[in-house]
C-alpha positions in Angstrom: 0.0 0.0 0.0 1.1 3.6 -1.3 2.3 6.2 1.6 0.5 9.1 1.3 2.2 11.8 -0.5 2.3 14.7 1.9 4.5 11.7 4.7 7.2 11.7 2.0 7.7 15.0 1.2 8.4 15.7 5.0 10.1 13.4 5.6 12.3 13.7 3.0 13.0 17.7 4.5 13.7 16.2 7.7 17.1 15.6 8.5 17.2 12.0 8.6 15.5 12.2 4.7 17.6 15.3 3.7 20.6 12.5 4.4 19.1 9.6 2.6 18.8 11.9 -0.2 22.3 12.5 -0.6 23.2 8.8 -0.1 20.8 7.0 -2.3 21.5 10.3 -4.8 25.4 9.6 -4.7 24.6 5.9 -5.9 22.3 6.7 -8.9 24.6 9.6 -9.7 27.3 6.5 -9.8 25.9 4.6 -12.0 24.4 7.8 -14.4 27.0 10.2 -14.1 25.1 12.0 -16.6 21.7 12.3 -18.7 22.6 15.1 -20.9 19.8 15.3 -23.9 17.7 12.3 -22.5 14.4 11.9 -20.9 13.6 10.7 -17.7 11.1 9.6 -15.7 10.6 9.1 -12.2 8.0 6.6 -11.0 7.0 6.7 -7.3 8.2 9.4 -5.2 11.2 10.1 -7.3 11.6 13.8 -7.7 14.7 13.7 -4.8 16.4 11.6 -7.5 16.0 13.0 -10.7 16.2 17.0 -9.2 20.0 16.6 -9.9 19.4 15.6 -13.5 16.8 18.6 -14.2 19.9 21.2 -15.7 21.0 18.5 -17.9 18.2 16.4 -19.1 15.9 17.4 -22.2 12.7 16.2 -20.1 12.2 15.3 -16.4 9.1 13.9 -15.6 7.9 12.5 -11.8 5.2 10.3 -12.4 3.3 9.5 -9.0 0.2 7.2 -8.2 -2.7 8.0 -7.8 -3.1 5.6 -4.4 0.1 8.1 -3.6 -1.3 11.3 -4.3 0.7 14.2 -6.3 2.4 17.4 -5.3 3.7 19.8 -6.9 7.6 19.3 -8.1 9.9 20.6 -8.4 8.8 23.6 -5.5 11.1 26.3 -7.5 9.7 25.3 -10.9 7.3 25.3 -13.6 5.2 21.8 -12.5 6.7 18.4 -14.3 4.8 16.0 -12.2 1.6 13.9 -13.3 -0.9 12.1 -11.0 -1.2 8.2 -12.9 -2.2 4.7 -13.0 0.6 2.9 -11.7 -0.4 0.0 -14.6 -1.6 3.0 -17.1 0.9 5.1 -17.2 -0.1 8.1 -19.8 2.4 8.2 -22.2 3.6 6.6 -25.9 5.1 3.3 -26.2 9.6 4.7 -26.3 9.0 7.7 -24.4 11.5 8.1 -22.2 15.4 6.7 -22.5 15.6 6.4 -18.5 13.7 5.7 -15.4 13.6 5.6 -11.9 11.7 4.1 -9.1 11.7 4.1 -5.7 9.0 4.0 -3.2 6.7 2.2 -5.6 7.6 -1.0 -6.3 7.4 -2.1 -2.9 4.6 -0.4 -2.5 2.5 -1.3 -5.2 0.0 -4.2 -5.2 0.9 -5.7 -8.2 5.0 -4.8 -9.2 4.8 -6.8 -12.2 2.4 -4.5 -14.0 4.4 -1.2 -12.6 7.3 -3.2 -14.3 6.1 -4.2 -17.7 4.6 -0.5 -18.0 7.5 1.3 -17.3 9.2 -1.5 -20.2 6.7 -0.2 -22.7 7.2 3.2 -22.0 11.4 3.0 -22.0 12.5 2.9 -25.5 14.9 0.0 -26.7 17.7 -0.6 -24.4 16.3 1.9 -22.2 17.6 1.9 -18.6 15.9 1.6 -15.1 17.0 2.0 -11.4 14.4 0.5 -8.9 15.5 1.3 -5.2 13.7 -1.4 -2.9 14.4 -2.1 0.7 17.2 -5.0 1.2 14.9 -7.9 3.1 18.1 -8.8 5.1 18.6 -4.9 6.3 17.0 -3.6 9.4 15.8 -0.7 7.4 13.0 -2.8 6.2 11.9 -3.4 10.1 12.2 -0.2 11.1 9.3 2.5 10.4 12.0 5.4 10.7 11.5 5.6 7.1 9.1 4.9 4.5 11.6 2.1 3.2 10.0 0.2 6.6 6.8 0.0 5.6 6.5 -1.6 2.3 7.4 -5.4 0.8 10.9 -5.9 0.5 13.4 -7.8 -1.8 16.0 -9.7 -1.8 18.7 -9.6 -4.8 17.2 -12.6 -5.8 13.8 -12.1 -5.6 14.3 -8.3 -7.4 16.4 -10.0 -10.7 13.8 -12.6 -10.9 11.2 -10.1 -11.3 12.6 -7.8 -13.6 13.5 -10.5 -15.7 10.2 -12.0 -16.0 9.2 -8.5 -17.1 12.2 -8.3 -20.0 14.7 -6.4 -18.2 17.9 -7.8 -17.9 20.2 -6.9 -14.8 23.1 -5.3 -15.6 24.0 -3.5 -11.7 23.6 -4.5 -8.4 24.6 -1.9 -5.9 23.4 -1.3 -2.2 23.3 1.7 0.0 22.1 2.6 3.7 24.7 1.3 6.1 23.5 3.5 9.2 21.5 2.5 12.1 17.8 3.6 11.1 18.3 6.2 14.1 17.2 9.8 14.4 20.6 9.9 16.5 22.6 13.8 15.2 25.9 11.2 16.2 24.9 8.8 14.0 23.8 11.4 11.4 27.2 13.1 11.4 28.7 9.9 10.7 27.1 8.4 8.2 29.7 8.9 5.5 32.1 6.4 7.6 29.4 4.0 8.6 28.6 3.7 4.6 32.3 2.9 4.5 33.2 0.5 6.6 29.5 -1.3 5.9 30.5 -1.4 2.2 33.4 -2.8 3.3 32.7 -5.4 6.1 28.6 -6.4 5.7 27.3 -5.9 2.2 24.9 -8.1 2.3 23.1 -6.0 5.1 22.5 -3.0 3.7 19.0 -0.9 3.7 18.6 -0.6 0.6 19.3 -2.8 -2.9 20.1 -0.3 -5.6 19.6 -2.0 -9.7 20.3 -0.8 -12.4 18.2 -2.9 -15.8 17.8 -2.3 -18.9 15.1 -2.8 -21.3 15.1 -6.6 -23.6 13.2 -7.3 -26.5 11.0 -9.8 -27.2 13.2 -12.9 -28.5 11.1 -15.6 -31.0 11.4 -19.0 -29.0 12.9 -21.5 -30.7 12.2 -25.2 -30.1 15.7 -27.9 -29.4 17.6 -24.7 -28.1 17.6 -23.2 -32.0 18.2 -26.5 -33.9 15.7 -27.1 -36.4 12.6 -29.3 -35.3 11.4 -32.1 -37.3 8.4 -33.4 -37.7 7.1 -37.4 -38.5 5.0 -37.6 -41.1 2.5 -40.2 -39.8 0.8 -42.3 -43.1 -3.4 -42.4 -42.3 -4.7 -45.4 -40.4 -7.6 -46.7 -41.6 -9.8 -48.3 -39.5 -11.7 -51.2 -40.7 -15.5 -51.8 -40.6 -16.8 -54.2 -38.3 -16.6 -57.9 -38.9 -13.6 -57.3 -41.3 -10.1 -58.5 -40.4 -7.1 -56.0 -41.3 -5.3 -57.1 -44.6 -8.2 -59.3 -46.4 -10.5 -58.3 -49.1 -14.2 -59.4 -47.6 -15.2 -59.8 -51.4 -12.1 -62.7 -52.7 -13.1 -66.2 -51.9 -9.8 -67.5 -51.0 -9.8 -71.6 -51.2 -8.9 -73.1 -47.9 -5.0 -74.7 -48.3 -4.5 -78.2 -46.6 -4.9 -79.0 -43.3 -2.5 -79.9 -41.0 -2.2 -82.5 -39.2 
């Protein structure tokens, strides 16, 4: 279930947000150092994401739920966000050459359909970031932080479904080392905690951070490629009743001798 819009905007000014920001931002800025003349779309609440892209990119665009809610974005700008169907999403098939999502997968009821809509949208090797909370991170327990209160992934789990929707996995990156703590201490040290977490207990981080990108359809072919082929069965016929296979019922055949 979507968090309403208005909870992530503030929390997202508070200082615990205003750091997860810069964290999550420095790994998507990692893997897109740039997105000069491309169009991108946010799905979710993405705008903290793609705000760093708006000087460069031809088109930003935060798409948000309905079951979300929408709010104006960016503050200091003309408006670029949409209020949508998380399964209809309002635009032409090879819109956009990049998206983002984060705070909607794991919220929505059925990610599959978010999935194979943002796929039709993307154009043909298009790219994707979905930001998910790590099942085996305490950021996922912890209700801090909207990452705590919707379903989360596991690597595995997050390939397999963006590969049943045609995106193959090209990055796997995690984030959120920190104690999900309020704590100004722990705040002030985040940079070495995301450090020494990289470093010591990847596995546990908050967040999973992949990068996808868009597969066509492939025809299936049958023996792994090899050419099938087919018997060519000769017709069966099935005799009438009181007829025995392989005699004509209308030749009188003289009996031969009988053994003895």
């Amino acid at each position: 279930m979507y968090l309403d819009v208005g909870d992530l905007r503030t929390f997202y000014d508070l200082p615990l947000g205003r750091l997860l920001r810069s964290l999550i931002g420095a790994r998507v800025r990692s893997l897109w150092p740039s997105a000069k003349g491309e169009s991108l779309l946010g799905i979710g609440y993405a705008g903290p994401f793609l705000r760093p892209y708006m000087d460069e990119a031809e088109r930003c665009v935060a798409a948000m739920p309905a079951a979300q809610g929408v709010v104006h974005w960016p503050r200091e700008r003309a408006n670029a966000s949409v209020l949508v169907e998380a399964d209809q999403l309002p635009f032409s098939d090879s819109f956009f050459q990049r998206a983002i999502m984060v705070h909607a997968l794991d919220m929505a009821g059925d990610p599959a359909a978010l999935l194979r809509e943002a796929w039709r949208v993307l154009v043909p090797g298009g790219k994707l970031i979905v930001i998910v909370p790590n099942r085996r991170g305490v950021w996922a327990r912890a209700e801090t932080s909207p990452f705590g209160y919707g379903r989360p992934f596991s690597k595995s789990q997050i390939q397999a479904l963006l590969q049943s929707c045609q995106f193959d996995v090209i990055s796997k990156e995690e984030t959120l080392y920190i104690p999900p703590v309020k704590s100004k201490v722990i705040l002030r040290s985040a940079r070495t905690w995301e450090t020494v977490g990289r470093a010591l207990w990847p596995a546990f981080a908050g967040l999973l951070v992949i990068e996808a990108q868009k597969r066509l359809y492939k025809p299936a072919q049958a023996d792994g490629g090899k050419r099938s082929v087919l018997r060519v069965l000769r017709p069966v016929f099935v005799p009438e009743a009181g007829v025995t296979p392989g005699l004509n019922p209308h030749r009188r055949d003289k009996p031969g001798p009988r053994r003895r």
